[in-house]
C-alpha positions in Angstrom: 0.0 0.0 0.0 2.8 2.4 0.7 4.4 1.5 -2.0 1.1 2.6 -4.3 0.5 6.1 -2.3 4.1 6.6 -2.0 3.6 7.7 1.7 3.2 6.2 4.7 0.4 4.3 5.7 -0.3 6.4 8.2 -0.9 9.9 6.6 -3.5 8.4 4.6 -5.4 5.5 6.8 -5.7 5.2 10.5 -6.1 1.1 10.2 -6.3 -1.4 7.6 -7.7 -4.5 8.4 -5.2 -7.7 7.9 -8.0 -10.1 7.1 -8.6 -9.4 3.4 -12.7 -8.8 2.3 -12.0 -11.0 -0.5 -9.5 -12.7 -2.3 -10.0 -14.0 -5.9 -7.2 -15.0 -9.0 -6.4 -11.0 -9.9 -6.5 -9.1 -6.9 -8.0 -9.1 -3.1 -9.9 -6.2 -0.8 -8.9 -5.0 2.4 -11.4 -3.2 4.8 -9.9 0.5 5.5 -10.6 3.8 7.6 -9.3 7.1 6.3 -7.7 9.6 8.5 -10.8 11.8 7.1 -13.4 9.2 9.1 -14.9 7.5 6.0 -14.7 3.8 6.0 -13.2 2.6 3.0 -12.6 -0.6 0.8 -8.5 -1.1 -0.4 -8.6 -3.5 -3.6 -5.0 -4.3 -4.7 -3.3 -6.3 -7.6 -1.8 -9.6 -6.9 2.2 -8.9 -7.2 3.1 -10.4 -10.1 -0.3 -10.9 -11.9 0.2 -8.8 -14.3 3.4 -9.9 -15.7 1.7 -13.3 -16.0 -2.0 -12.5 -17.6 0.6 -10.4 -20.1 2.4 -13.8 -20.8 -0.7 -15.9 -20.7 -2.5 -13.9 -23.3 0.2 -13.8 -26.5 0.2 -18.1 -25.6 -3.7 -18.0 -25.8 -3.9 -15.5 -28.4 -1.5 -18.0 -30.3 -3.5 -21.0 -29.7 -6.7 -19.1 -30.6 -5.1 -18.5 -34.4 -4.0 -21.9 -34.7 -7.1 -23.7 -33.7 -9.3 -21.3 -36.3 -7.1 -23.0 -39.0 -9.3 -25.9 -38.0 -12.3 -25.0 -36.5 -12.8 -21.4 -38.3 -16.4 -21.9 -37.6 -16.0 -21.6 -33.7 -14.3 -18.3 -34.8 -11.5 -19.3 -31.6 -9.3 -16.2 -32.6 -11.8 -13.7 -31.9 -13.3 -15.6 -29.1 -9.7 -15.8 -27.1 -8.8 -12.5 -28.2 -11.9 -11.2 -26.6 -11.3 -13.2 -23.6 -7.4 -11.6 -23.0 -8.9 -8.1 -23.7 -11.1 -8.1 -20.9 -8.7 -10.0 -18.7 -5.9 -7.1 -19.1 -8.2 -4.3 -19.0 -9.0 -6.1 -15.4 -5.6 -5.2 -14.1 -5.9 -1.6 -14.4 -7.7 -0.2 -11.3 -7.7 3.3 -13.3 -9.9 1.9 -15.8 -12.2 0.8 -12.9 -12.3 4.0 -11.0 -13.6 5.6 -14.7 -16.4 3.0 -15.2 -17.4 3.8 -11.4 -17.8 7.6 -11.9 -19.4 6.9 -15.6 -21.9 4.4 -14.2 -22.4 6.8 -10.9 -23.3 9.9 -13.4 -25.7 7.5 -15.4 -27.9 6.7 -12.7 -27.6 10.0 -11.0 -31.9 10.4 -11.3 -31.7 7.0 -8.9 -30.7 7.6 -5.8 -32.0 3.5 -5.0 -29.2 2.4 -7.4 -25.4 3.6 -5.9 -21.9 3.0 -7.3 -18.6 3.2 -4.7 -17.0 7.0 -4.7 -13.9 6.5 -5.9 -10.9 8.3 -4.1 -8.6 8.7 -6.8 -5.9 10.5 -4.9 -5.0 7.0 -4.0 -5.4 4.5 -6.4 -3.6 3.5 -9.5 -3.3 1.1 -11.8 -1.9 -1.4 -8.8 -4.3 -0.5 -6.4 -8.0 1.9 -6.0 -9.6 2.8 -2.7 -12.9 3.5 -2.7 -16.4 3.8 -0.5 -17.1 0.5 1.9 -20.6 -0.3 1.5 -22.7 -1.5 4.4 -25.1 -3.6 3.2 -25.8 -7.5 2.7 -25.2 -9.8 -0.9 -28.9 -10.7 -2.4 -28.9 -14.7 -0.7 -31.0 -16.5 2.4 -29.8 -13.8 4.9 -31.3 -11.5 2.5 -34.7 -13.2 1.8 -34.9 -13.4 5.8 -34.2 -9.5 6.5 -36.4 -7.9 4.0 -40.5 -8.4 3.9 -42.2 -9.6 0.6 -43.2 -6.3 -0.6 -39.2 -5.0 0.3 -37.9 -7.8 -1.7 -40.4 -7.3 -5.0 -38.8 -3.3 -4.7 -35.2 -4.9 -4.8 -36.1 -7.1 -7.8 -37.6 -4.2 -9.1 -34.7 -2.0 -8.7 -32.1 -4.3 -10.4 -34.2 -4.7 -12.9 -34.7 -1.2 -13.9 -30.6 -0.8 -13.0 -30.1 -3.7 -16.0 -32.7 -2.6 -18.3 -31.3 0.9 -18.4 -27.6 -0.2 -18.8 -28.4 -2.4 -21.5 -31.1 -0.1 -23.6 -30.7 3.1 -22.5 -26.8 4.0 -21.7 -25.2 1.2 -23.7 -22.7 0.7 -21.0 -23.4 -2.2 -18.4 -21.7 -4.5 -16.1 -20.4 -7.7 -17.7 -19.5 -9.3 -14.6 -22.8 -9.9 -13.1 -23.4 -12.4 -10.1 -24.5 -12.4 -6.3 -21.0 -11.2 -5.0 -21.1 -8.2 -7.0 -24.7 -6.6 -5.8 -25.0 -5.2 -2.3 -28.2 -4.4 -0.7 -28.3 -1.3 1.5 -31.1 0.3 3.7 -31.7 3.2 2.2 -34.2 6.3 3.4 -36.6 5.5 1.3 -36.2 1.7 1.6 -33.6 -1.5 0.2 -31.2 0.1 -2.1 -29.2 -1.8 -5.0 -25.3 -1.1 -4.7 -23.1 -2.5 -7.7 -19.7 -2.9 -7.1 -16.1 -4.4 -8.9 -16.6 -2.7 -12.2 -13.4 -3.5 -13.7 -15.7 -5.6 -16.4 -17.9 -3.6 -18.7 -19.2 -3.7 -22.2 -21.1 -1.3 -24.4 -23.5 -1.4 -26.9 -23.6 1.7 -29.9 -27.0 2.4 -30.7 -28.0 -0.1 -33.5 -26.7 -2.7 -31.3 -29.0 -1.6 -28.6 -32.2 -1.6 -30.6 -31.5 -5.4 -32.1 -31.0 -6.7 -28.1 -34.2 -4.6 -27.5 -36.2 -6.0 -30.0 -35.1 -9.7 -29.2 -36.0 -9.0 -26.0 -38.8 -8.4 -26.7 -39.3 -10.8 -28.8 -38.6 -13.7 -25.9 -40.7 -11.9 -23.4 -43.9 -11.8 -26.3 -43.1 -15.4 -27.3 -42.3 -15.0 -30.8 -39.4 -17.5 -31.1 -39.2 -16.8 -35.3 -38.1 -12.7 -34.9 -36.4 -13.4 -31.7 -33.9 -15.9 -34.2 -33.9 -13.0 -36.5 -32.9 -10.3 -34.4 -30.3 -12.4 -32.5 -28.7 -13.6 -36.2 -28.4 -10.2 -37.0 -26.4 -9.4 -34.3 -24.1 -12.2 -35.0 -20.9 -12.3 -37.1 -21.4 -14.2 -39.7 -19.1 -15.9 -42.6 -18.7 -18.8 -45.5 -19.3 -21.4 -42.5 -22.5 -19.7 -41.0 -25.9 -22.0 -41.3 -28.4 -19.0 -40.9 -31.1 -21.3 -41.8 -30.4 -23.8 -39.8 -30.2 -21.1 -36.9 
């Protein structure tokens, strides 16, 4: 940490907890206090994980061109090229603290749907600090806390948040799943907090009006436009069987 803020610890945090939040493959969080009072949430690279996702991806990127040589209809290039894009984009905190103040400004109508402040005086590329939120993930403990009409106003909150990412803003959370949604009590009731936006995508507008449609589409049970809105979203070449689709 001191190594990130080039200071010591102490002119920036009065404690850091040992016990890490989290830990997963890239990176692990550490429960902070600032020596301003707010509680805060350290997230810091893995030493040497960098270095290795760099190597990883020019041998996956390698065995993606290969393998379309034999399977070209899999389109493995692309696919594994994808993959290693997202992965190294991961290990830049400053591309995080962006998609947090983006998303933040988005939804800044909704006061039910948050996003961590960042504080970018201290985070880089190896390291971000930002907002601790209090609040539960969506599971049993969750289902046992709130009351039914509470827990139709969280569904309906995530929802909206999802919707509007997708069709509205074009920008969205890619990394989706229980760990990554808070629940917070709120003035106004349960809130919906996202958090660990280092994954994001984006849809341009045409793109956005195709998933709209085939949305749609599912939800009115019309399976035959639903085909044809998803195929024209698809890349397609020599191998593609749209028919057959």
């Amino acid at each position: 940490v001191e190594e990130n803020i080039q200071q010591p610890i102490h002119r920036v945090f009065v404690d850091i907890s040992t016990n890490p939040l989290g830990s997963a493959s890239i990176a692990q969080t550490h429960k902070a206090t600032l020596r301003t009072g707010e509680a805060a949430v350290i997230k810091l690279l893995k030493p040497g994980t960098r270095e290795l996702i760099k190597t990883d991806s020019k041998i996956i990127k390698f065995m993606g061109r290969v393998l379309n040589l034999f399977v070209p209809e899999l389109q493995p290039k692309n696919m594994f090229t994808e993959f290693c894009d997202y992965t190294n984009k991961e290990v830049d905190f400053r591309l995080e603290a962006e998609n947090a103040e983006e998303f933040a400004g988005n939804f800044t109508k909704h006061p039910d749907i948050v996003f961590p402040i960042i504080y970018k005086e201290y985070s880089n590329e190896n390291m971000i600090v930002m907002e601790l939120f209090k609040g539960i993930k969506p599971d049993k403990k969750a289902y046992e806390k709130y009351n039914l009409q509470e827990r139709e106003r969280i569904v309906d909150i995530g929802a909206y948040a999802i919707i509007q990412m997708l069709y509205k803003d074009g920008f969205f959370h890619a990394d989706l799943h229980p760990g990554n949604l808070m629940i917070m009590d709120g003035p106004n009731g349960p809130m919906c907090g996202f958090i660990d936006l280092g994954m994001v995508g984006r849809f341009e507008e045409t793109t956005r009006k195709a998933m709209l449609y085939y949305f749609n589409s599912l939800v009115m049970g019309d399976p035959e436009n639903a085909a044809r809105y998803l195929s024209a979203l698809a890349k397609t070449d020599k191998y593609s069987d749209l028919d057959g689709f």
